[in-house]
C-alpha positions in Angstrom: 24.3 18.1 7.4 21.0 19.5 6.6 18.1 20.4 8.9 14.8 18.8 8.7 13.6 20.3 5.8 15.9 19.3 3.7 16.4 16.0 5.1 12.0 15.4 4.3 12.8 16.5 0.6 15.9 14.0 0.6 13.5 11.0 2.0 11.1 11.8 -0.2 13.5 11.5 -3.1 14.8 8.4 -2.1 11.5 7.0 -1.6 10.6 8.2 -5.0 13.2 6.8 -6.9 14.7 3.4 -4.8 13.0 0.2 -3.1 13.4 0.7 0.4 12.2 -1.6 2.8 13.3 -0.7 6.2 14.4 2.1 8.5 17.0 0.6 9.1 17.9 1.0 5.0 16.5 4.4 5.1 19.0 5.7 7.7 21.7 4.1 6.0 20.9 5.6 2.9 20.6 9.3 4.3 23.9 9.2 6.2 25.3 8.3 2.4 24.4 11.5 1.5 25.6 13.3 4.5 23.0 13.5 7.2 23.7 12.0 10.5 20.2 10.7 11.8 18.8 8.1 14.3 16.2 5.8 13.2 14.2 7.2 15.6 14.5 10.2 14.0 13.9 8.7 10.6 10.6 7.1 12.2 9.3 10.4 13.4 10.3 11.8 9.3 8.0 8.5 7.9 5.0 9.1 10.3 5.2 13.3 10.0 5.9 12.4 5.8 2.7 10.3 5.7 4.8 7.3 4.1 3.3 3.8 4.3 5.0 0.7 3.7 3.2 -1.5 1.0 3.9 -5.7 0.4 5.8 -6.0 -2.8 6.2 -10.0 -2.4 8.4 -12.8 -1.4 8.8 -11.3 1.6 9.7 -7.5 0.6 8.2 -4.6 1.4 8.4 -0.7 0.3 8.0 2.6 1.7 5.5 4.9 -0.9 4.8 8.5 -0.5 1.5 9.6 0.6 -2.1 9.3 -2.0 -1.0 13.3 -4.1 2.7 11.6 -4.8 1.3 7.6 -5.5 1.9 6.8 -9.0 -1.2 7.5 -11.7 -1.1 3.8 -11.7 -2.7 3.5 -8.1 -5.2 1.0 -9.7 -3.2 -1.0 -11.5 -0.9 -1.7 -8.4 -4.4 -2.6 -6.6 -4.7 -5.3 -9.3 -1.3 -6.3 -9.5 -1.6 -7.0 -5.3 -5.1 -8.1 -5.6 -3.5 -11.3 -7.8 -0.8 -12.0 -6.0 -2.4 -11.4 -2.4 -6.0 -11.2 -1.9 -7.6 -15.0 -1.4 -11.6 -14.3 -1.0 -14.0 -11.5 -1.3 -17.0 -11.9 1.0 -20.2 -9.3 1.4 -22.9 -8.5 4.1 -24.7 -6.1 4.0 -22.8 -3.0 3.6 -19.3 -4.6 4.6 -17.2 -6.5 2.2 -14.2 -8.3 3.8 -10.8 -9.4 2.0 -8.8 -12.1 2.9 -5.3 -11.9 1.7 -2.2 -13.5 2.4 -0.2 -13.3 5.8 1.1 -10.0 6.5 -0.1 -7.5 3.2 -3.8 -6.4 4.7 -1.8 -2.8 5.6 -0.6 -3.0 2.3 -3.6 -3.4 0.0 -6.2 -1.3 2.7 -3.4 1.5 1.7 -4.2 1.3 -1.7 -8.0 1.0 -1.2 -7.7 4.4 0.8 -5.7 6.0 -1.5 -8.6 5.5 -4.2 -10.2 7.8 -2.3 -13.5 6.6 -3.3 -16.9 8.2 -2.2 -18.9 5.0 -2.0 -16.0 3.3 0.1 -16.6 5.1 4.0 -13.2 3.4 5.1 -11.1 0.4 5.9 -9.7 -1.3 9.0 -6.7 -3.9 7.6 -5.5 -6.5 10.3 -3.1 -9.1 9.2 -4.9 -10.8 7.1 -7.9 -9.2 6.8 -9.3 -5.9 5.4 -12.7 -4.7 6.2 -14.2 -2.2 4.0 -17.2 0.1 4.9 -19.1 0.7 2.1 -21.8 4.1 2.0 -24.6 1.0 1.0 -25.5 -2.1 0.3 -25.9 -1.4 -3.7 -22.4 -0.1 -3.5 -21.0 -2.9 -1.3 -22.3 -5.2 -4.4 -20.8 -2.9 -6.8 -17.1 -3.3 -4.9 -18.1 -6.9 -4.4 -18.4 -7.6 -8.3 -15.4 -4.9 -9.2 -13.2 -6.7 -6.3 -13.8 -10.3 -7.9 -12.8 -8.8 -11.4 -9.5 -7.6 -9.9 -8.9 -10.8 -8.3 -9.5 -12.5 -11.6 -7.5 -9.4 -13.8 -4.3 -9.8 -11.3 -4.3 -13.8 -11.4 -4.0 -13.6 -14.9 -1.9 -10.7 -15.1 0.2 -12.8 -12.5 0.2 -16.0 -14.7 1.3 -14.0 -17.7 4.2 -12.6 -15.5 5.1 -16.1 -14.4 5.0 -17.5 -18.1 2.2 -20.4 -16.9 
C-alpha cells in the first residue's frame, strides 16, 4: 500500500505522536497500517526524513522529527537531558566540552544543533562526549555559565521528578 510519499507523511505521524525506539518497531508499526516495507527501506525513509534518535533514559531511545517539527520546548528538553545526562562542563578557549553519560552525546549534540544558535559554530558528539565550537572565547564563557545553569536547573528538576 502506498508509495513513498505517503508512507514519509505516515512516519512522520507516527513519530509525531508514539515513542518509537527502533527500526525494527518502525517497520512493524507501518505494515499495521498496511504498507509492506523492509527496514532497509525504513532506514533510507529516517536518513532522507532527517529523523534523529534522542536518549530518553534507562536505556530507551526515540526517533524525533527534524529542528522545524521539534517541539517549542526544544530547550526545556535540553534541560531536562542536561540533568539526567550531562556530568561536567569544561572550557578552553573557544571549545567547551560536555561529558555525559554512556551512549546519549548524539542525543543532547542533537538538541544543541537544533538551537540553532549563532554564537554556537557546531558540535561533534562521540559517545560520551560533545564538543562544541563556539564563534569566541566571550561566547564560549557565556555557554560555559548557561551550560552549568542547565546542569544545575535539570538536577533539580530531576530531584523534583524523583520526589528526593
Amino acid at each position: 500500500m502506498g508509495n513513498k510519499a505517503e508512507r514519509h507523511r505516515a512516519i512522520q505521524e507516527i513519530v509525531r505522536r508514539e515513542e518509537i525506539g527502533t527500526q525494527k518497531e518502525l517497520v512493524e508499526r507501518l505494515r499495521q497500517l498496511g504498507f509492506e516495507v523492509t527496514q532497509a527501506t525504513v532506514s533510507r525513509d529516517i536518513a532522507e526524513l532527517g529523523l534523529a534518535r534522542i536518549a530518553l533514559g534507562k536505556g530507551r531511545h526515540r526517533y524525533v522529527l527534524p529542528a522545524a517539527d521539534l517541539p517549542e520546548n526544544a530547550y526545556e528538553e535540553l534541560k531536562r537531558q542536561f540533568g539526567l545526562f550531562v556530568r561536567d562542563v569544561d572550557r578552553g578557549g573557544n571549545l567547551l566540552v560536555v561529558k555525559t553519560a554512556e551512549g546519549h552525546a548524539s542525543g543532547i549534540a542533537y538538541l544543541l544543533d537544533r538551537l540553532r544558535r549563532d554564537e554556537i559554530v557546531g558540535t561533534l558528539a562521540g559517545d560520551d562526549t560533545i564538543l562544541v565550537v563556539a564563534r569566541t572565547e566571550e561566547a564560549a564563557q557565556a555557554l560555559e555559565d548557561e551550560f552549568a545553569g542547565l546542569l544545575l536547573e535539570g538536577r533539580a528538576l530531576r530531584r523534583a521528578l524523583s520526589g528526593s
